[in-house]
C-alpha positions as CSV (number, residue, x, y, z in Angstrom):
1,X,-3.1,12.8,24.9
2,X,-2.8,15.5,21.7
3,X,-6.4,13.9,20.4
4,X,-7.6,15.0,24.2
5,X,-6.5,18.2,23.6
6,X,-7.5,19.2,20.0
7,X,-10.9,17.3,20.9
8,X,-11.0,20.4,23.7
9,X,-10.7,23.2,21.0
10,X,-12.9,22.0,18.8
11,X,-15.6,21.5,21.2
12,X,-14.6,25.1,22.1
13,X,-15.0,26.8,19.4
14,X,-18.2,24.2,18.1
15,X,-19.9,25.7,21.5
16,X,-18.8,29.4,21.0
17,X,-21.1,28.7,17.3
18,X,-23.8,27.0,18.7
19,X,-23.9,30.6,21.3
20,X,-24.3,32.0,18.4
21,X,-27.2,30.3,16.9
22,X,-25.3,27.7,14.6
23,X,-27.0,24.2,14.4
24,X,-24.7,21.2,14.5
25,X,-21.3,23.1,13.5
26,X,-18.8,21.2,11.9
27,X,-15.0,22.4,13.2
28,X,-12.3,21.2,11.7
29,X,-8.7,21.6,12.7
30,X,-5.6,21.5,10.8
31,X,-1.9,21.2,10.8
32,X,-0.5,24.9,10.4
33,X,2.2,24.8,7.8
34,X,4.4,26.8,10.0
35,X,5.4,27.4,13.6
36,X,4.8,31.1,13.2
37,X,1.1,30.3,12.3
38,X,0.9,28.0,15.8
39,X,0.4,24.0,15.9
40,X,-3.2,23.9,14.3
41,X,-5.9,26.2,12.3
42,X,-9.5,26.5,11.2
43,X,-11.3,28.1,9.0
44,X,-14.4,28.2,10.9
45,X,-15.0,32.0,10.5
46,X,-14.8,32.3,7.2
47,X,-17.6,29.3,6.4
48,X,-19.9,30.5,8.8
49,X,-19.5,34.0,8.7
50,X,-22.3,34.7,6.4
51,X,-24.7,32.6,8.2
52,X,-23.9,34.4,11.3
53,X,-24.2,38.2,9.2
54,X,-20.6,38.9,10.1
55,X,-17.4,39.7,8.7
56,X,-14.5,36.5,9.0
57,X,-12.4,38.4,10.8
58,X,-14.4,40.3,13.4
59,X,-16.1,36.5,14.2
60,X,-12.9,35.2,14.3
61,X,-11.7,37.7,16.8
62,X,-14.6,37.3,18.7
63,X,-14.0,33.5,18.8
64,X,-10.5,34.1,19.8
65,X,-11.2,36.6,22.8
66,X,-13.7,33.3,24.2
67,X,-11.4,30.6,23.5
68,X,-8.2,32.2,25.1
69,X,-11.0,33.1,28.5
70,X,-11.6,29.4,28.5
71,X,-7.4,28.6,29.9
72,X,-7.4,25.2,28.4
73,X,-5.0,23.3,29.5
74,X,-2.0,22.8,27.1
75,X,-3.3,25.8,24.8
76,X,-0.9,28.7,24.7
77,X,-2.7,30.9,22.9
78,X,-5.5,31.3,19.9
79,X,-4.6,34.0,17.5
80,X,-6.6,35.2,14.3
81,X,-5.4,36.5,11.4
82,X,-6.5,37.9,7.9
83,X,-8.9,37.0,6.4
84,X,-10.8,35.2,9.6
85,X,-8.0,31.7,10.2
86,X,-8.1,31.0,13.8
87,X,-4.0,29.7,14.4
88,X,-3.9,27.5,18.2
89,X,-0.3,27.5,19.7
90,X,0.4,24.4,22.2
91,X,2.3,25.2,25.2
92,X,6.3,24.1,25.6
93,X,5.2,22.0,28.7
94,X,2.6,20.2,26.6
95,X,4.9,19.7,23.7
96,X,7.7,18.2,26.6
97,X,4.5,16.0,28.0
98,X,3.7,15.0,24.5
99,X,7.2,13.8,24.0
100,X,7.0,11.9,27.1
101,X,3.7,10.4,25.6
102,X,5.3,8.9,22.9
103,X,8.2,7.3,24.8
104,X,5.7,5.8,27.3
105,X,3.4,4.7,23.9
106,X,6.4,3.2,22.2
107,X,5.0,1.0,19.8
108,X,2.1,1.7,20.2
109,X,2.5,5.6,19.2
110,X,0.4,6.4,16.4
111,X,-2.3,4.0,17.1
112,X,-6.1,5.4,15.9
113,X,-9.2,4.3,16.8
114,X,-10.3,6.1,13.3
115,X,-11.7,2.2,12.2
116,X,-12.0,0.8,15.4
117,X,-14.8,-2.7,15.1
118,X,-14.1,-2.4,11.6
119,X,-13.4,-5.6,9.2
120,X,-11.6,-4.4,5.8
121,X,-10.3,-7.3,3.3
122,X,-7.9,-5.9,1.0
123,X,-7.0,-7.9,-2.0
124,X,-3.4,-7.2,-3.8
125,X,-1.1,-8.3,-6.4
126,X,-2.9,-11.8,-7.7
127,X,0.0,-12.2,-10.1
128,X,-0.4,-14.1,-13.6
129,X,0.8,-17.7,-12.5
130,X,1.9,-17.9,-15.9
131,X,4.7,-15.6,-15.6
132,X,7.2,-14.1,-13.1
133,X,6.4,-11.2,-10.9
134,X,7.7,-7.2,-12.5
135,X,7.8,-4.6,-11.1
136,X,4.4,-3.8,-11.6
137,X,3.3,-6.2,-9.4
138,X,5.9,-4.6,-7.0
139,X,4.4,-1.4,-6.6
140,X,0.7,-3.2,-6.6
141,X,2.2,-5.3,-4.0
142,X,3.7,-2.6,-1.7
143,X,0.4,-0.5,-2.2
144,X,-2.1,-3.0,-0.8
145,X,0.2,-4.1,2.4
146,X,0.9,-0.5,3.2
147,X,-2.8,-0.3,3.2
148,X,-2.5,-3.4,5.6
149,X,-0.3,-2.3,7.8
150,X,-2.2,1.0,7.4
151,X,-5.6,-0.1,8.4
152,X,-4.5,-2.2,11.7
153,X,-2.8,0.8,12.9
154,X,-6.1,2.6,12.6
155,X,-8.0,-0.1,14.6
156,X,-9.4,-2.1,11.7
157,X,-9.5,-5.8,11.6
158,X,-7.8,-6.9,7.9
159,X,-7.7,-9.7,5.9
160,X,-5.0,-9.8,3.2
161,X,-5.8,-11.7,0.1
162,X,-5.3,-12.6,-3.2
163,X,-6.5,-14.1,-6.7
164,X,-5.0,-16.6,-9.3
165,X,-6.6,-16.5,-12.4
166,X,-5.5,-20.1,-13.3
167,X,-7.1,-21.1,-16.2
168,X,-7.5,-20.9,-19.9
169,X,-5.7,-19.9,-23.1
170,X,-2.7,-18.7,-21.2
171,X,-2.3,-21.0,-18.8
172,X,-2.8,-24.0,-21.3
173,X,0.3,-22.4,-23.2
174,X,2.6,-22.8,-20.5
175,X,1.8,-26.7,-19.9
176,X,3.1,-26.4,-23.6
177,X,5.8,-24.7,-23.4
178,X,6.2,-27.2,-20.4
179,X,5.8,-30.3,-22.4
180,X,7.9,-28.8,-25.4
181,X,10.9,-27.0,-24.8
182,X,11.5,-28.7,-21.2
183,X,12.1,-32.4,-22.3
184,X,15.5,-34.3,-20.4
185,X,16.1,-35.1,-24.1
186,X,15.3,-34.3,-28.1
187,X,13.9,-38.6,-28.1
188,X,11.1,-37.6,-25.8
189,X,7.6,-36.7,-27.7
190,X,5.3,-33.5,-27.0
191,X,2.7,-35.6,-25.8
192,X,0.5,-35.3,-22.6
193,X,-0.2,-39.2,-22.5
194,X,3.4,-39.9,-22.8
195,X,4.3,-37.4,-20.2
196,X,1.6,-38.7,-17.9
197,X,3.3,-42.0,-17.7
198,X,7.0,-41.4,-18.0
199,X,7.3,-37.9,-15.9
200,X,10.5,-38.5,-15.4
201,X,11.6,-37.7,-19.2
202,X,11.0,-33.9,-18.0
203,X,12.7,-31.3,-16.1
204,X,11.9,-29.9,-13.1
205,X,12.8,-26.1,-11.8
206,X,15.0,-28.3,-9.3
207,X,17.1,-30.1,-12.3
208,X,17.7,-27.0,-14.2
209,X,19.0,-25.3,-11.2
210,X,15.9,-22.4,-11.7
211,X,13.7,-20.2,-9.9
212,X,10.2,-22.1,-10.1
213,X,8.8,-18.8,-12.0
214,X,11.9,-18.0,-13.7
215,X,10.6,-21.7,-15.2
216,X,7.4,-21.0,-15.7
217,X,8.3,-18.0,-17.6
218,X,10.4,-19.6,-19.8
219,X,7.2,-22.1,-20.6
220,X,5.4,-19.6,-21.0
221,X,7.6,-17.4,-23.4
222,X,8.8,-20.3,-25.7
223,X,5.1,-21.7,-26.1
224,X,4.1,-17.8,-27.5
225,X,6.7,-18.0,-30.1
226,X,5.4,-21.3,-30.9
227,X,2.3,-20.6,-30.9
228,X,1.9,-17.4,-33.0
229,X,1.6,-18.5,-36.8
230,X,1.6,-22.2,-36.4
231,X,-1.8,-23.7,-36.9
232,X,-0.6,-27.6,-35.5
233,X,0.6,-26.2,-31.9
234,X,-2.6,-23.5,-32.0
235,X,-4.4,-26.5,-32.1
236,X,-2.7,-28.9,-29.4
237,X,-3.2,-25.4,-27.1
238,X,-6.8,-25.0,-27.4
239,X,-7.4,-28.7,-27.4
240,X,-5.8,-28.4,-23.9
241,X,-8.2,-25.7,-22.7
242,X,-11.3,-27.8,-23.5
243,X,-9.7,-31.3,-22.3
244,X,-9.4,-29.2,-18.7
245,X,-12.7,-27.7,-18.8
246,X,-14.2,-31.4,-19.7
247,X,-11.9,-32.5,-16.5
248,X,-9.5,-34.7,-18.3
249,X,-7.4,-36.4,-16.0
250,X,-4.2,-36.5,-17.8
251,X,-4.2,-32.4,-18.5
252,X,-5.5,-31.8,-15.1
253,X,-2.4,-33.6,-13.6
254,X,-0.4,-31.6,-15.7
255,X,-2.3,-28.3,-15.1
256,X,-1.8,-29.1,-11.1
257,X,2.1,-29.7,-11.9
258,X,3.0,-26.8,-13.8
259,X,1.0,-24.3,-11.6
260,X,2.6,-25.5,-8.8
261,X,6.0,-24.3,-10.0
262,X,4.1,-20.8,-10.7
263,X,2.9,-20.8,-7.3
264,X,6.0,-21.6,-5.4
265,X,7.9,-18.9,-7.0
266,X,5.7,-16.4,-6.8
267,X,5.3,-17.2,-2.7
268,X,9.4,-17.2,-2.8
269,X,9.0,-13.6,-3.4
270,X,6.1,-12.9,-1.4
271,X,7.8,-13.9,1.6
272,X,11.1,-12.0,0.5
273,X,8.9,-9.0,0.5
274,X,7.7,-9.6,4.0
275,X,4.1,-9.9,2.6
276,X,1.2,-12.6,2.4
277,X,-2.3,-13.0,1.5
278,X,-4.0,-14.4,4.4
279,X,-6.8,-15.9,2.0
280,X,-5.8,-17.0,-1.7
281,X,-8.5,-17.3,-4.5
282,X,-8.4,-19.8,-7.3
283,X,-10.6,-18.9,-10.2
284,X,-11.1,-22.6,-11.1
285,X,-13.0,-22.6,-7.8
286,X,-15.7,-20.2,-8.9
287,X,-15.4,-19.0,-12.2
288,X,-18.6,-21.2,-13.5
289,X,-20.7,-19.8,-10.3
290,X,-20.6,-16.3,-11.7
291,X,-22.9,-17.7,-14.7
292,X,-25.9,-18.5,-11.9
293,X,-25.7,-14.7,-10.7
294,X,-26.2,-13.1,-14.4
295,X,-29.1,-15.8,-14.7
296,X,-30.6,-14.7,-11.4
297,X,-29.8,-11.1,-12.3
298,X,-31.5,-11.5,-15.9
299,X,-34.7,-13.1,-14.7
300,X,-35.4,-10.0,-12.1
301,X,-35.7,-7.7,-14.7
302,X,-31.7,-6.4,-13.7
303,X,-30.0,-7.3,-16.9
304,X,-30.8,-7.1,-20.7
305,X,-30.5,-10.2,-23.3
306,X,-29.6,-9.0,-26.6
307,X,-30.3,-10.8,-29.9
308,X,-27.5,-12.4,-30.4
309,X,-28.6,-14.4,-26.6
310,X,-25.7,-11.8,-25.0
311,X,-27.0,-10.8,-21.5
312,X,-26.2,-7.1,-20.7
313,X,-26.0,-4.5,-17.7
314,X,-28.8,-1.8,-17.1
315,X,-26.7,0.7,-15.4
316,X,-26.7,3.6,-17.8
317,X,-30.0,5.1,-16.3
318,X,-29.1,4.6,-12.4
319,X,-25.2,4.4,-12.3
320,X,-24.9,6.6,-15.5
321,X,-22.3,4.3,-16.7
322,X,-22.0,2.1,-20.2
323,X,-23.5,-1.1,-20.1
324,X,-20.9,-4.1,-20.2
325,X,-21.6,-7.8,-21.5
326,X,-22.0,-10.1,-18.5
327,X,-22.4,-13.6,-20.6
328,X,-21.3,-14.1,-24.0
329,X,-24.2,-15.2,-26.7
330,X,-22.0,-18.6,-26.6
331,X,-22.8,-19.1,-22.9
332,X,-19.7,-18.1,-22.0
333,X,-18.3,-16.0,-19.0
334,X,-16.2,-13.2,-18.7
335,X,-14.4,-11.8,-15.6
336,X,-16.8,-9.3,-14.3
337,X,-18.9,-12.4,-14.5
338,X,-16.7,-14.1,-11.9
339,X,-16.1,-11.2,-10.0
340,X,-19.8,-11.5,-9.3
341,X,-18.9,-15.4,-7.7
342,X,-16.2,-14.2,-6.8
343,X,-17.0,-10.2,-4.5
344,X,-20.5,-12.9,-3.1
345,X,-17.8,-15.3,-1.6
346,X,-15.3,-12.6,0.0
347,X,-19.1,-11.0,1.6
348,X,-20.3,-13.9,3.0
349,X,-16.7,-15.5,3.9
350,X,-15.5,-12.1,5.8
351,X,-18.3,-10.1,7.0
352,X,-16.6,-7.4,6.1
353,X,-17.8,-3.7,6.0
354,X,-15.1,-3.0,3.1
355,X,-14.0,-5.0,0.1
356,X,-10.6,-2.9,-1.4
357,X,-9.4,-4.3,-4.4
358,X,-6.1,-2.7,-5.4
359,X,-5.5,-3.1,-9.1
360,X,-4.3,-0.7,-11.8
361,X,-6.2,2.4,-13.1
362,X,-7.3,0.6,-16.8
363,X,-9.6,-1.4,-14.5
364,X,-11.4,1.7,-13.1
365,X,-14.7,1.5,-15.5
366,X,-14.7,-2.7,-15.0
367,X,-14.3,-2.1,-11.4
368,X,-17.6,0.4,-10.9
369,X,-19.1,-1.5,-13.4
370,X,-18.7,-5.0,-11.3
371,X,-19.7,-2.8,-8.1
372,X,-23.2,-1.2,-9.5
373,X,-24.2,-4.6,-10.9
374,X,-23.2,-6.5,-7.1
375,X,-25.7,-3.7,-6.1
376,X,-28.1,-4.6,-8.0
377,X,-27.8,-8.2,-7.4
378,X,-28.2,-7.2,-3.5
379,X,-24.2,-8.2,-2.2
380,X,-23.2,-5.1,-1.1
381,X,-23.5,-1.8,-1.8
382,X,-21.3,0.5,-3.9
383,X,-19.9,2.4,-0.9
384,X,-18.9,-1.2,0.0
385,X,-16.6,-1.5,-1.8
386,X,-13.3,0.8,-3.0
387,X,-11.0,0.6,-6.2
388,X,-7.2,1.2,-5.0
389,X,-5.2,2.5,-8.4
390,X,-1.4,3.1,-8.6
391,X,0.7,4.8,-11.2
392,X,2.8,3.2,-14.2
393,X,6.5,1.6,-12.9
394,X,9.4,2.8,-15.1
395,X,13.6,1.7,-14.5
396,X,15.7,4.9,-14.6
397,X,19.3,4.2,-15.8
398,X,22.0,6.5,-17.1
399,X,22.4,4.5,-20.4
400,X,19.1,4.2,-21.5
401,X,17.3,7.0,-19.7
402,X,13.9,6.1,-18.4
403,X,11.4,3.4,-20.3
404,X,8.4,2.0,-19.6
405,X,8.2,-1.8,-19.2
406,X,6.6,-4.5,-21.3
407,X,6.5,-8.3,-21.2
408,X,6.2,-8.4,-24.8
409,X,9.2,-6.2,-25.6
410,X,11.3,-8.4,-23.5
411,X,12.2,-4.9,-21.4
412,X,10.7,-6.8,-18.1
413,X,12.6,-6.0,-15.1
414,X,11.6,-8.6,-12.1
415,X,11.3,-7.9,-8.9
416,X,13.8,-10.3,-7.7
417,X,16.2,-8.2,-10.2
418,X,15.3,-4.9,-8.4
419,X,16.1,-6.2,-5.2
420,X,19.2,-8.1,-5.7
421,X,20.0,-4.3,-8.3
422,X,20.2,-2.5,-5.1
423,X,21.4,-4.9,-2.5
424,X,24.4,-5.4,-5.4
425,X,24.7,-1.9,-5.3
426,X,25.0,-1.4,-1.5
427,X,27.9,-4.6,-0.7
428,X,29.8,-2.4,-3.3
429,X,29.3,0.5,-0.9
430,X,30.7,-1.9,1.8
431,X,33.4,-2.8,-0.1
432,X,34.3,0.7,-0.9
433,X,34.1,2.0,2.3
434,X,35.9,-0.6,4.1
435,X,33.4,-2.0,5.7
436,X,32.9,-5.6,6.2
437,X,30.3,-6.8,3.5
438,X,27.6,-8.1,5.3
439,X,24.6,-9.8,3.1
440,X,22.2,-10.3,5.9
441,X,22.2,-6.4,6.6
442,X,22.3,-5.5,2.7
443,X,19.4,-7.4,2.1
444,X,17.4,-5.5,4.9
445,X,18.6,-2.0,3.5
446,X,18.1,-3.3,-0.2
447,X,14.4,-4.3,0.3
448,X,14.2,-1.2,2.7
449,X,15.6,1.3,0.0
450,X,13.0,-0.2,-2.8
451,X,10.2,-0.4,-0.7
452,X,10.4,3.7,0.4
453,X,11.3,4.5,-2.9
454,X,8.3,2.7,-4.1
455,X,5.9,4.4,-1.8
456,X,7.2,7.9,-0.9
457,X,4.8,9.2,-4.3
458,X,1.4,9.2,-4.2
459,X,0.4,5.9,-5.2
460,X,-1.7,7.5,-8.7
461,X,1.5,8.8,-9.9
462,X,3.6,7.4,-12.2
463,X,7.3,6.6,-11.2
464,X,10.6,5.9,-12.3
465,X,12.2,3.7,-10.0
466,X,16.2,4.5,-9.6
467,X,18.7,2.6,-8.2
468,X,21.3,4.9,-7.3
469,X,19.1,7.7,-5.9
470,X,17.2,5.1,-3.7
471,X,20.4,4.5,-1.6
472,X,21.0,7.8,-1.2
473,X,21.6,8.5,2.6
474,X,22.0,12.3,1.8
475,X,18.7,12.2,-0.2
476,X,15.0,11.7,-0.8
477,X,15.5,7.9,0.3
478,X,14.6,5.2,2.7
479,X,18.3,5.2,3.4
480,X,18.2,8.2,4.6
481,X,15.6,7.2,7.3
482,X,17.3,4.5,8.3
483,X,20.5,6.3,8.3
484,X,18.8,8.9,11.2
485,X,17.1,6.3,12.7
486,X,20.9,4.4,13.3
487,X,21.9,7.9,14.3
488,X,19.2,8.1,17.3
489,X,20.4,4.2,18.8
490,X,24.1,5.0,18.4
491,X,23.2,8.2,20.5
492,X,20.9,6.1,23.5
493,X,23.1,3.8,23.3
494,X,25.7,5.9,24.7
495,X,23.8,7.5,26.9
496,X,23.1,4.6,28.6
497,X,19.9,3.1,30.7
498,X,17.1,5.6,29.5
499,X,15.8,8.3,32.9
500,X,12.9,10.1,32.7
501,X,13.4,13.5,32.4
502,X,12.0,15.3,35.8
503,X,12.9,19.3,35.2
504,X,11.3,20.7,32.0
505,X,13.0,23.2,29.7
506,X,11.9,26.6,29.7
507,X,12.7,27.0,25.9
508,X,12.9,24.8,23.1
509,X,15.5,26.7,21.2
510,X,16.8,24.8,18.3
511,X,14.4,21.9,18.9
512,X,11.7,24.0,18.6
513,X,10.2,22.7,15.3
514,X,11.7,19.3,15.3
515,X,9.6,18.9,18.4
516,X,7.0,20.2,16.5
517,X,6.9,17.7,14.0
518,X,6.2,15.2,16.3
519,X,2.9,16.0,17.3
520,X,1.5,14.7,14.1
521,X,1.5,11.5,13.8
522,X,-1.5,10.4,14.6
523,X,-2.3,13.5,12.0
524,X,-0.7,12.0,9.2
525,X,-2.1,8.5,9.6
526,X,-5.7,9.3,9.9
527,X,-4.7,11.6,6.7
528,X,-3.4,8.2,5.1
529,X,-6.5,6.0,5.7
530,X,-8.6,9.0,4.5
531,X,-6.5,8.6,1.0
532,X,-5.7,5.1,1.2
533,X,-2.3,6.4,0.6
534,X,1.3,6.0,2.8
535,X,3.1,7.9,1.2
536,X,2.2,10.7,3.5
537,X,3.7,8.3,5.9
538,X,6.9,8.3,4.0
539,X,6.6,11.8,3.6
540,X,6.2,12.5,6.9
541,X,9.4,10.0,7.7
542,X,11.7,12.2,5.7
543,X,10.3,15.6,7.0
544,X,11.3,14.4,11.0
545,X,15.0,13.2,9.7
546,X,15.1,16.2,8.3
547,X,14.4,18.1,11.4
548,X,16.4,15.8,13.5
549,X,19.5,16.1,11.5
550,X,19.1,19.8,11.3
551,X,19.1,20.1,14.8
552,X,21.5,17.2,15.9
553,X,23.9,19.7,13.6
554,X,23.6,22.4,15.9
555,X,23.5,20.0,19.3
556,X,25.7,18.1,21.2
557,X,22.8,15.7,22.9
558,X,25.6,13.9,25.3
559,X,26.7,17.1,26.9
560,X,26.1,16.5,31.0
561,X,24.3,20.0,31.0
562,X,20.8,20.2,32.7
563,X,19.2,19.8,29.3
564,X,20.6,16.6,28.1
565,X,17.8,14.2,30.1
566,X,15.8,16.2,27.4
567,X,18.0,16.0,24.8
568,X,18.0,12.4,25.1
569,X,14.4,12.0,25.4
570,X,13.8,13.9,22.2
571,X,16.1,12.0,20.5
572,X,14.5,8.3,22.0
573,X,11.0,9.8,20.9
574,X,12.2,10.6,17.3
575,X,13.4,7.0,17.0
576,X,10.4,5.9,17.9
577,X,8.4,7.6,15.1
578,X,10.7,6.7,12.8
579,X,10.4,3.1,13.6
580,X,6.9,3.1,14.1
581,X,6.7,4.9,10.2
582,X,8.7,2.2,8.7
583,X,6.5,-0.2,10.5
584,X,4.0,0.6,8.3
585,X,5.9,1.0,5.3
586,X,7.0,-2.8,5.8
587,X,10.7,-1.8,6.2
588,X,12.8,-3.3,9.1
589,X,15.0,-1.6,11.0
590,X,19.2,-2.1,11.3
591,X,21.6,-1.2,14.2
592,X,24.0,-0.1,11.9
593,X,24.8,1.4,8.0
C-alpha cells in the first residue's frame, strides 16, 4: 500500500520534469529525519535546477504548487523548503490505513519484491575443521544468514552454503595429535598401521565425555607443540600429507575418522545457532580441478608463465590490480587456484545471478583477484559476484578491558562459551529476581541477546562483544526488543479477541511519531539488501521500542475510551514489526522475560 503511494509521487513529480523538458528523470524519495520535515523528501530541484536554468527553490515551489493541485490520495501536503528539498506529509487516515495494512500483512509485512526471480547463493563461515568455532566465525556466521534471511524477504531465491578446507599440513597434524596424545593407554604406539587394526586402543569424543571439536582442538593444539622444533614428528606429519595425496588407505581411513569429529561439532553449533548451509563444499572434491583452469587460462594467452615454470595473472592492465601466482613452479596449487574449481561448480550447480562470499576484509585483494581472473576464464562476470567483509570480534570484560582474540595466544573465546556466558548470566537474573529459572527460555534470550548484539553495528566495523550490556533490557540490546515485544502480547492478550478498529482518530497525539516509524519498513529492508547489511534492521528494531515505550509511558492502551480499538491496533502492528525484524535477525521470540 505505502510503495503504491510513494510510487504516485514520484511519478508526480518525474512528469512535472518531463513538462519541463527533462529526459528520463530520476526521483528519488527519502525518509525525512523528522516529522516536522513530513514522511519523505527529494532533492529533485536542486539536481536539476541548473539544467532547467532555475533557481532550487523557485523549481521546487513550482513543483510543489502542481503536486499539491494533483489531490493524491493519502498525500497531505508537499512543502518546499530552503535551499529547493521538496518534504511530502502522509495523511492521519493513511497512516491509520497503513497500520491496518500491516495487521492484515502479518508476516508477511515487510516483504519486497526488490529481487523478485532472482537466485543468490551466499556462502558463510566454512570453519577450519581442524579447530573449534570463535567468535570470529560467530559474527561471519551471523553476517551471511542475516543476509539469508535478508534476501528471501526481498523476493530472492537463496542457497546457503559452505566450504571445508580439509586437507593438508593442518589437517594431517590433527590425525597426529589424534594418534598421539589420544591413546586409551601410554603401551599403545603412534602408529597409523597399528591404529588401523586395533581402533579400539583410542579414544573417541564419546569416551572422554567431549565436544567432538573441543576434541579436535585438543589434536590439533597438542600436535603444534609437538610439532614445532622436533624434526622426527615434522617428518611423520608431512609423510602423512603425501600418503593422503597418494590415496593411502590406512591414512585415508584415519583422515575420514578424525574429520568426522570436526564435522559433527561444528554442525552441533550450527544448529544451536539456528543456521545451516544448504550445500557443503569439500575441497578434497575439487582442489586438483582448479589446476586444468590455469592450464586452460595459460594456453589462451590469459595468464603468464614465469621462469621459474610459475603461471601468473594478467590483470594489472585491465583490472589494474597486482598479478597473483595461480600455480606454483612445483606444479602445485594454491587456493585462488581452487576457487577457480571451486566459483565454476557453484555457476553451473546453481544458476545463480549472484555468488556472495562472506569472508573477512584481509581476503579483499584475493577475492577481486579470484573474480577478474573467473572473468577472464569466461564463468561469470565481476558484477557476478560480491565480497561480504565484517569487522574484528573483541570480549569486553571489567578485568581485562577489551582484547583482541588469537588461537595462538590461547585468548580464544568459543562460541559455545559466549552463549552459555550470557545464558549463565541471565538464570542468575532469574534467580535474583525470584523468578523460576527456566533453561529453555534462557537459552532463547541468550542466543537472542548475542545474535543482536552481534549485528546491531555495521558489519565493517570492529566490535567488542559484552556480556553484561547485551542483556540489558534498559539498553542498546536485543533484550530490550524482546522485552517491548513481551510488553505488546501481555497487552493483546488482555485485550482479548483482536476487532478491527471501524472509527478513525482524528489526531494522533502522542502516537504521532511512533506511528510514524512504522511506515518504514519496507524502507529499511530494501536499504539493507542495497548494503548487504542488517544492522539497519536492528537499528530500526530499537528505534520502534523506543517509540513504543515512549508512548506506552504516557498511554493507558486498555482504557474502554473510543480510542482504545486504536490503541490496541497500534500496539498489535508494533509487535508485528518487531517480530517480523527479529525474523530476520534469526532471533525467536518468548511470551515472557
Amino acid at each position: 500500500m505505502l510503495q503504491e503511494l510513494t510510487t504516485r509521487i514520484q511519478i508526480a513529480v518525474g512528469d512535472f520534469l518531463i513538462d519541463k523538458g527533462v529526459e528520463n528523470p530520476v526521483v528519488l524519495l527519502e525518509r525525512s529525519n523528522e516529522s516536522s520535515f513530513g514522511e519523505y523528501a527529494t532533492n529533485v530541484a536542486m539536481r536539476y535546477a541548473k539544467e532547467m536554468k532555475s533557481a532550487p527553490l523557485v523549481l521546487a515551489q513550482e513543483m510543489v504548487e502542481k503536486i499539491n493541485r494533483k489531490d493524491i490520495p493519502g498525500l497531505e501536503k508537499a512543502q518546499c523548503v530552503a535551499p529547493g528539498f521538496i518534504n511530502f506529509f502522509l495523511t492521519t487516515e493513511y497512516k491509520q490505513k497503513h497500520i491496518a495494512s500491516i495487521i492484515a500483512a502479518g508476516e508477511s509485512f515487510g516483504k519486497i519484491t526488490l529481487l523478485q526471480d532472482e537466485k543468490w547463493v551466499i556462502e558463510h563461515t566454512s570453519p577450519n575443521p581442524n579447530k573449534a568455532m570463535h567468535v570470529g566465525h560467530l559474527r561471519n556466521n551471523l553476517v551471511g544468514m542475516g543476509l539469508v534471511r535478508l534476501l528471501k524477504k526481498a523476493g530472492a531465491e537463496v542457497v546457503s552454503d559452505g566450504i571445508y578446507n580439509n586437507r593438508g599440513i593442518a589437517i594431517a597434524k590433527v590425525m597426529y595429535g589424534y594418534l598421539a596424545f589420544m591413546k586409551g593407554s601410554d603401551n599403545v604406539p603412534t602408529d597409523i598401521k597399528y591404529w588401523y587394526t586395533h581402533k579400539r586402543d583410542w579414544q573417541t569424543p564419546l569416551s572422554r565425555g567431549q565436544k567432538p571439536d573441543l576434541f579436535v582442538t585438543e589434536c590439533y593444539v597438542q600436535a603444534e607443540a609437538d610439532f614445532i622444533g622436533n624434526p622426527e614428528v615434522e617428518k611423520l606429519v608431512r609423510q602423512m600429507v603425501i600418503d593422503w595425496e597418494a590415496n593411502d588407505t590406512e591414512t585415508w581411513e584415519l583422515w575420514e575418522q578424525v574429520l568426522s569429529y570436526s564435522y559433527e561439532g561444528n554442525h552441533r553449533v550450527l544448529n544451536r545457532l539456528g543456521s545451516y548451509w544448504d550445500k557443503v563444499w569439500y575441497e578434497h572434491e575439487h582442489y586438483e580441478k582448479g589446476k586444468e583452469y590455469v592450464q586452460k587460462g595459460f594456453k589462451k594467452g590469459l595468464f603468464q608463465k614465469l621462469e621459474d615454470g610459475a603461471i601468473l595473472t594478467n590483470l594489472e592492465e585491465k583490472y589494474a590490480l597486482p598479478d597473483t601466482v595461480l600455480l606454483k613452479s612445483d606444479g602445485t596449487s594454491l587456493y585462488i587456484t581452487q576457487d577457480l574449481a571451486l566459483t565454476d561448480l557453484k555457476k553451473q550447480t546453481y544458476d545463480a545471478d549472484r555468488l556472495v562470499w562472506v569472508v573477512g576484509p584481509e581476503q579483499s585483494l584475493s577475492f577481486k583477484q579470484l573474480f577478474a581472473a573467473c572473468e577472464q576464464l569466461g564463468i561469470g562476470a565481476v558484477a557476478d559476484f560480491s565480497h561480504v567483509t565484517y569487522g574484528a570480534v573483541g570480549l569486553k570484560s571489567a578485568e581485562k578491558g577489551t582484547f583482541k582474540m588469537s588461537s595462538r595466544a590461547g585468548t580464544v573465546v568459543l562460541i559455545d562459551d559466549v552463549i552459555d556466558g550470557v545464558k549463565n548470566t541471565i538464570l542468575q537474573r532469574f534467580i535474583d529476581d525470584g523468578k523460576e529459572p527456566n533453561k529453555e527460555v534462557a537459552e532463547t534470550l541468550a542466543l537472542g541477546a548475542v545474535k543482536f548484539a552481534f549485528l546491531k553495528s555495521d558489519r565493517n566495523q570492529d566490535m567488542a562483544f559484552d556480556v553484561e550490556q547485551s542483556v540489558d533490557v534498559a539498553g542498546d540490546s536485543g533484550m530490550y526488543v524482546l522485552y517491548t515485544f513481551v510488553r505488546t502480547q501481555s497487552i493483546l492478550r488482555k485485550a482479548g479477541e483482536y476487532v478491527t478498529p471501524t472509527n478513525p482518530v482524528a489526531e494522533l497525539g502522542d502516537a504521532a511519531e511512533l506511528v510514524r516509524s512504522l511506515l518504514y519498513f519496507e524502507d529499511v529492508v530494501k536499504k539493507s539488501v542495497d548494503d548487504l547489511s542488517v544492522h539497519h534492521i536492528a537499528q530500526y528494531a530499537l528505534a520502534v521500542s523506543a517509540e513504543f515505550n515512549r508512548w506506552y509511558a504516557k498511554e493507558t492502551v486498555l482504557d474502554g475510551s473510543k480510542t482504545e480499538p486504536f490503541k490496541v491496533a497500534l500496539t498489535k502492528a508494533v509487535g508485528i514489526t518487531l517480530e517480523n525484524s527479529l525474523v530476520i535477525l534469526g532471533i525467536e521470540t518468548v511470551d515472557q522475560i
